[in-house]
C-alpha positions as CSV (number, residue, x, y, z in Angstrom):
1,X,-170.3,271.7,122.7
2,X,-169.9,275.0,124.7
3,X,-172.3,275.7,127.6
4,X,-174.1,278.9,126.5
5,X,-175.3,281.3,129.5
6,X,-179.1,280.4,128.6
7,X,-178.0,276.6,129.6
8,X,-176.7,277.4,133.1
9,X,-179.4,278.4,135.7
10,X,-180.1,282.3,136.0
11,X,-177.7,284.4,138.2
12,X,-179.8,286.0,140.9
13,X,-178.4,289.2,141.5
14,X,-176.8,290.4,145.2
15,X,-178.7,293.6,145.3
16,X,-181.0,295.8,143.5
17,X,-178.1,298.3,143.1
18,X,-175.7,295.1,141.9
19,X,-178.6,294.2,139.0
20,X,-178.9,297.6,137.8
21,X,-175.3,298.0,137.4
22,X,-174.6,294.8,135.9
23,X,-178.3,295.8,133.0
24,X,-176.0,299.1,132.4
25,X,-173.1,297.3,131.4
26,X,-175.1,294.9,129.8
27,X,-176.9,297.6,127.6
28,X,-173.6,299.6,126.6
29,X,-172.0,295.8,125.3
30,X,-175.6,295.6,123.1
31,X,-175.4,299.0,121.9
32,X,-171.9,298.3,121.2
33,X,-172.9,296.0,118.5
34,X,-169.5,294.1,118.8
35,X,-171.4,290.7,119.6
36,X,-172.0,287.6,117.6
37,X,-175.4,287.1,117.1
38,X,-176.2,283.9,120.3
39,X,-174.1,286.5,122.7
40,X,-176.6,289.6,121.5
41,X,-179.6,287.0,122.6
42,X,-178.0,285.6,126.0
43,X,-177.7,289.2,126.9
44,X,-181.1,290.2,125.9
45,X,-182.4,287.5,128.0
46,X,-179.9,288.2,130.8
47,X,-181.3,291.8,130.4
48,X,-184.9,290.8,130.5
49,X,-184.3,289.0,134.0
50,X,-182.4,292.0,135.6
51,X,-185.0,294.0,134.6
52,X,-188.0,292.1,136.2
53,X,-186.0,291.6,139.5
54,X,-185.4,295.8,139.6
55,X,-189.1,296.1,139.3
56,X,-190.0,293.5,141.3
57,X,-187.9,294.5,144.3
58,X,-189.0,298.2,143.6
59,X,-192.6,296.7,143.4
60,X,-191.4,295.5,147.0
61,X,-190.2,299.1,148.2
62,X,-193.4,300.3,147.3
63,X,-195.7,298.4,149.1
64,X,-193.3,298.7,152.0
65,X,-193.5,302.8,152.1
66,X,-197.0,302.2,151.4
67,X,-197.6,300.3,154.4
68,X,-195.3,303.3,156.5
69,X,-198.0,305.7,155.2
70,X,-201.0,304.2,156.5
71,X,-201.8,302.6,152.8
72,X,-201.3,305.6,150.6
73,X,-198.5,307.2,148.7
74,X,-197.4,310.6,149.9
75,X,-195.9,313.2,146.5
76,X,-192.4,313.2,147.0
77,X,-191.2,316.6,148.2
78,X,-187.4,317.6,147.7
79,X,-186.3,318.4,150.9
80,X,-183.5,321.0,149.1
């Protein structure tokens, strides 16, 4: 019996910019609706764990700049 991707361990992604690439292509295959029904759910899974590492690493970010700026969040001017 095939190995589907839900059996193999998850695929931590390289970076935050590698994940959110790989969630775009996943979404555009889903839309696509080209899939066999067990391929639409591996993906939504796959999706699902791309999606908490973005947040979590922005999550990360956050508490970082939060830290820089003495605990609070500045508003985000745009320097142009």
């Amino acid at each position: 019996m095939p190995q589907s991707a839900s059996d193999s361990p998850s695929r931590e992604p390289a970076s935050y910019e590698s994940a959110l690439a790989e969630l775009d292509r996943l979404v555009q295959a889903l839309e696509s609706a080209q899939m066999p029904l067990d391929a639409l759910l591996d993906g939504y899974r796959r999706g699902a764990e791309l999606l908490a590492y973005c947040r979590s690493r922005l999550d990360a970010v956050e508490q970082q700049v939060k830290v820089l700026d003495g605990g609070q969040l500045q508003p985000w001017n745009d320097p142009t």
